[in-house]
N, C-alpha and C positions, 0 to 999 in steps of 0.2 A: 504494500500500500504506500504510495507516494505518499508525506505530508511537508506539507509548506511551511516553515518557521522563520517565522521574524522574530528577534529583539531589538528592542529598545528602552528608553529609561523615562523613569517616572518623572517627578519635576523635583523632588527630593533626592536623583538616585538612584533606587533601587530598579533590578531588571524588571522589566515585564518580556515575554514572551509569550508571539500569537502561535497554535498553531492552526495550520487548516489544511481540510483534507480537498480544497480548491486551492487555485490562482485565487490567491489574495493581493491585495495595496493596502498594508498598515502602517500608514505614515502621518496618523492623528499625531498630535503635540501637546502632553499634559500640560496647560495650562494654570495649573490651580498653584496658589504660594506656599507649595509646605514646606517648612522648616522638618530635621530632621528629628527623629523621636530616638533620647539617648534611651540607649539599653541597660538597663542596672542588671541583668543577669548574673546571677551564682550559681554555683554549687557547694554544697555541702556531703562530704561523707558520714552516713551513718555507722557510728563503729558497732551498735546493737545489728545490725543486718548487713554489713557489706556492701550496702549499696549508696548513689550518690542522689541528694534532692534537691531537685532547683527552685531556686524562688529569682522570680519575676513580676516585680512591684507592680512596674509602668505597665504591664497589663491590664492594671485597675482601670484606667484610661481608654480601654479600646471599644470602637462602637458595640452598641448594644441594642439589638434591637428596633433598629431606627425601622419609620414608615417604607412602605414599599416604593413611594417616590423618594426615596433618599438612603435607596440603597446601595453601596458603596459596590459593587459586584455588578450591576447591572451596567449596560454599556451609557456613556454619556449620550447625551441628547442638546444640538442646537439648542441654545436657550432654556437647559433645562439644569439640573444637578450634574456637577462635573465629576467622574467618579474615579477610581482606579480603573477604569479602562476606557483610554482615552476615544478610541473607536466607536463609532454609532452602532456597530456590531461585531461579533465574532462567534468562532465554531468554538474553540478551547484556547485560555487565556491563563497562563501561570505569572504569578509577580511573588517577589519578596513581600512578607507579611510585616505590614509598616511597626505592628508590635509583638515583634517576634520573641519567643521563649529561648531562644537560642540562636545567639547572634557573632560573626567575627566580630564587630563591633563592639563586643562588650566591655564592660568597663574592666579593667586590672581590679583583680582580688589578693589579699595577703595570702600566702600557705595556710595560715593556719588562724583557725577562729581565736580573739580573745590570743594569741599568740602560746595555744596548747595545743601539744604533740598529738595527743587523743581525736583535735578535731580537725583533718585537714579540711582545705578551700581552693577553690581554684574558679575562672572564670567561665561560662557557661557558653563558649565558644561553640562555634555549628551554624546552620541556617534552615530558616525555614522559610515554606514558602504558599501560597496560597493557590489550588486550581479550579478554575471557573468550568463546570463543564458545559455550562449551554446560555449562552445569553437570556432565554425566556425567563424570568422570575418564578413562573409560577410551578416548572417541571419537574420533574425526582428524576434519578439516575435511571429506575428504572422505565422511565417514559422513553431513556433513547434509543435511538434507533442504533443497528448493529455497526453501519461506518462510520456515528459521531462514538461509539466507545471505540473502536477502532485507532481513534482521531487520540480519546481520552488515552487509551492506552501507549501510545505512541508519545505522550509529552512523560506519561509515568517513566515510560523507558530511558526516554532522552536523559530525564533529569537524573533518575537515576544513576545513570551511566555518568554523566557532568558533577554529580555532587559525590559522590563514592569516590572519583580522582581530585578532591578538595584537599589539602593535606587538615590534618585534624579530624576528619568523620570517620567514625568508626563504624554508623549501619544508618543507614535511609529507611523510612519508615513512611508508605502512600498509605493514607485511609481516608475516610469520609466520617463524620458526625454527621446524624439529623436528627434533628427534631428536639423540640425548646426543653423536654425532658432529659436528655440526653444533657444537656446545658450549652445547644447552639446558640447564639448569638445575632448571626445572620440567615435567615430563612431560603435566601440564595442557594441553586443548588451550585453547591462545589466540597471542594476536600482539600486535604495538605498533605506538606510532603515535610519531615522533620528529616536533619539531618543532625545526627547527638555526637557527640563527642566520644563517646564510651557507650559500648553495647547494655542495652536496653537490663532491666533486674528479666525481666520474661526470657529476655534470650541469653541472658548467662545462667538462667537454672535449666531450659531448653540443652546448651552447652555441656553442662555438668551431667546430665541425664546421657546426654549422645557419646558423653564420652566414656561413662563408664559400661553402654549397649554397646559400643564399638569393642572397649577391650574385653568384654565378656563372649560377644558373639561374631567379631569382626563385619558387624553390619551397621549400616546408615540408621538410625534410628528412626527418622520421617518415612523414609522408604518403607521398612520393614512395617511401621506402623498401615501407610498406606495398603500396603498389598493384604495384610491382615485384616483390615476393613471389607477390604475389595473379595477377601474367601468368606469371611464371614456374611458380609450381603445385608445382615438385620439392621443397620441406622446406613446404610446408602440411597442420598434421596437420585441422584443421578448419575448416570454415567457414560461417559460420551466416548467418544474414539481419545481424546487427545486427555480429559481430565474426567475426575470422582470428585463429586460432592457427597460430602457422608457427616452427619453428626458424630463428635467424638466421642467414644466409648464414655472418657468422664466428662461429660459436658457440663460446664458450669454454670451458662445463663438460660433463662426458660424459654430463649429459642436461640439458638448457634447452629453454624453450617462451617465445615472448614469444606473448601473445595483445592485442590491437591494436580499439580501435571504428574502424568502417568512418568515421564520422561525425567530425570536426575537431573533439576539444574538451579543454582543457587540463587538466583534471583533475575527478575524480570527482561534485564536484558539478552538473558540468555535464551530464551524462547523466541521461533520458529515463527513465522508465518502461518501455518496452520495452527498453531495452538493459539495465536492471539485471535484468527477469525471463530475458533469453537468458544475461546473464555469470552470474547465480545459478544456473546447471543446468550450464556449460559450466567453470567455474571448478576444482565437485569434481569433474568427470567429466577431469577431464585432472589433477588428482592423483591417482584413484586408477588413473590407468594409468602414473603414476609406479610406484605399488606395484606393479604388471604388468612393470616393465623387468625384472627379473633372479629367476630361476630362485631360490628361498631367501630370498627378501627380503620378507619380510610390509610392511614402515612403507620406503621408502626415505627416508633422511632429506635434507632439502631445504631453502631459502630462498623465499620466495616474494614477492616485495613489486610498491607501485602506483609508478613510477615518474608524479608529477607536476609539470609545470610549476610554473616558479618564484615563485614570488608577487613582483610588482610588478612589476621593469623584466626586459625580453627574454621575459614571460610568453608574448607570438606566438611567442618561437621553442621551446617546448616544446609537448609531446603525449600525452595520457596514454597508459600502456600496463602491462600486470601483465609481471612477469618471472616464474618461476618455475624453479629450476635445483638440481641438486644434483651435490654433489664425489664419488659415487660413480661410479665407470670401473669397476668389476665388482662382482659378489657378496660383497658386506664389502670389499671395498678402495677404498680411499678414492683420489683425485688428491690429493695433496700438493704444495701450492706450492713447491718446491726453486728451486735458484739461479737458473735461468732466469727465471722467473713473480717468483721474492720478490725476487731482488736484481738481476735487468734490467728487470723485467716486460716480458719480452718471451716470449710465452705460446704453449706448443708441446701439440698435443692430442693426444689417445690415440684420438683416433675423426673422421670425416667429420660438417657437420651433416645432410648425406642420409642418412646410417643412423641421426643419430639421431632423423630424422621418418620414417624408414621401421619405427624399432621402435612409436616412440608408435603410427603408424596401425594397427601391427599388433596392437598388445594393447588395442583398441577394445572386441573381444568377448572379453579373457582369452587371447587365443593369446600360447604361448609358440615359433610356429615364429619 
């Protein structure tokens, strides 16, 4: 699939890139006076868990909410609200997130909190970035059609590929939020693309697991997982020539799908032509049987991200694969992390993951038995 990429820069700065799966002319000119937004980004090491926490103040700051005429995502308009995207239109639009969680720009941190051995610091270096998938305001992801995710998928690549040779990024992370439960912000459809400094807490206990399935059975751990799905057959909601969507054996939210390439490859840019045209048709068809789970619920709201392999060292022991899950357990009521989940995490479900690949396969055609 051909796609047409433009960059250029915001009036603060930061990239933006069109892409399109036409002959485009994006030579609109951000007009608008912003001043740059300084990043106070940190990190903090947890020495009770091993792992690092960022805080990001100047977030407090970033739109919220705002009316559907003064939505920041949507394309400007003659005489109208001039937005991050300077064009009167476009297919897929990726920019720098003006109040990004993880920024080169961040400010210098001392080593150490309070100047104790116990707490190191460091600055919260990385980038992140924001993608537009459909200029309409009013659409979901899975309203589009198979050549604009085609389009979507082609800028996830690129960036991937552009940000993974960053020096500093240790793994790229594409996903989407939706929905004001979820705690979206902007009702625009689009998603992000994080670029962390240090591999993620999910994928260094992923790591630790793979590596002691490796030196136990000298096998890939996703792989072996996958194929074991794929004999077993009971939570597979689809399966296609090129990918398996299957709920996982322990599934955590009261509706998750991991979807998985048949084929061994660490992360997005390493995938074929024919697997990006099978995950562009199979991608939106299993969100919109998210919106099929519960009886009342037009949009269920959800996470959806690419879990990929880590850039540089232990990169063999990851495997790409999409997650997509959401914290609804019934019609408007949400799972709520309470004491168990938030202060053991030790995580207790409200549902089987056989029933909950027995609803997805059932609302394939819309049945609500």
């Amino acid at each position: 699939m051909s796609i047409r990429k433009t960059s250029t820069r915001l009036a603060d700065g930061r990239e933006l890139i069109y892409y399109d799966g036409r002959d485009a002319v994006r030579d609109a000119v951000d007009t608008r006076g912003l001043g740059p937004v300084a990043a106070t980004s940190v990190m903090r090491y947890d020495v009770l868990t091993g792992e690092w926490v960022t805080y990001a103040s100047h977030r407090n700051s970033r739109t919220f909410h705002p009316a559907t005429a003064d939505c920041p995502l949507c394309p400007s308009r003659p005489g109208g609200v001039a937005t991050e995207i300077p064009s009167g239109d476009y297919e897929v639009a990726v920019f720098e997130n003006r109040f990004p969680s993880f920024s080169f720009g961040a400010a210098a941190a001392g080593d150490l909190v309070d100047g104790e051995r116990l707490w190191p610091q460091a600055p919260a270096t990385g980038r992140c970035e924001v993608v537009c998938f459909d200029s309409d305001h009013d659409r979901s992801f899975a309203d589009l059609e198979p050549a604009r995710v085609r389009t979507v998928l082609a800028a996830l690549v690129d960036r991937t590929r552009e940000l993974s040779a960053m020096p500093g990024v240790a793994q790229v992370y594409c996903f989407e939020n939706r929905g004001a439960e979820i705690g979206v912000t902007l009702s625009h459809p689009h998603g992000q693309i994080y670029a962390y400094p240090v591999p993620t807490p999910r994928t260094e206990a992923l790591l630790r697991q793979s590596r002691e399935h490796r030196r136990r059975t000298g096998g890939l751990l996703l792989r072996d997982v996958l194929d074991g799905e794929r004999r077993a057959g009971t939570r597979i909601v689809v399966e296609g020539r090129h990918w398996s969507a299957y709920v996982p054996v322990a599934a955590r939210w009261p509706v998750e799908v991991h979807v998985a390439p048949h084929r061994d490859v660490a992360d997005l840019t390493e995938l074929d032509d024919a697997e990006l045209d099978e995950i562009a048709v199979l991608w939106p068809e299993l969100l919109s049987r998210f919106d099929r789970c519960f009886d009342g619920v037009d949009r269920l709201p959800y996470i959806a991200g690419w879990h990929q392999a880590p850039v540089g060292t232990e990169r063999d022991l990851g495997r790409l694969y999409l997650q997509a899950f959401s914290l609804m357990r019934s019609p408007h009521r949400m799972k709520y992390l309470a004491a168990s989940e938030s202060g053991m995490g030790a995580w207790i479900s409200d549902t089987t993951p056989e029933a909950i690949a027995s609803r997805l396969r059932a609302v394939a055609t819309g049945s609500t038995s």
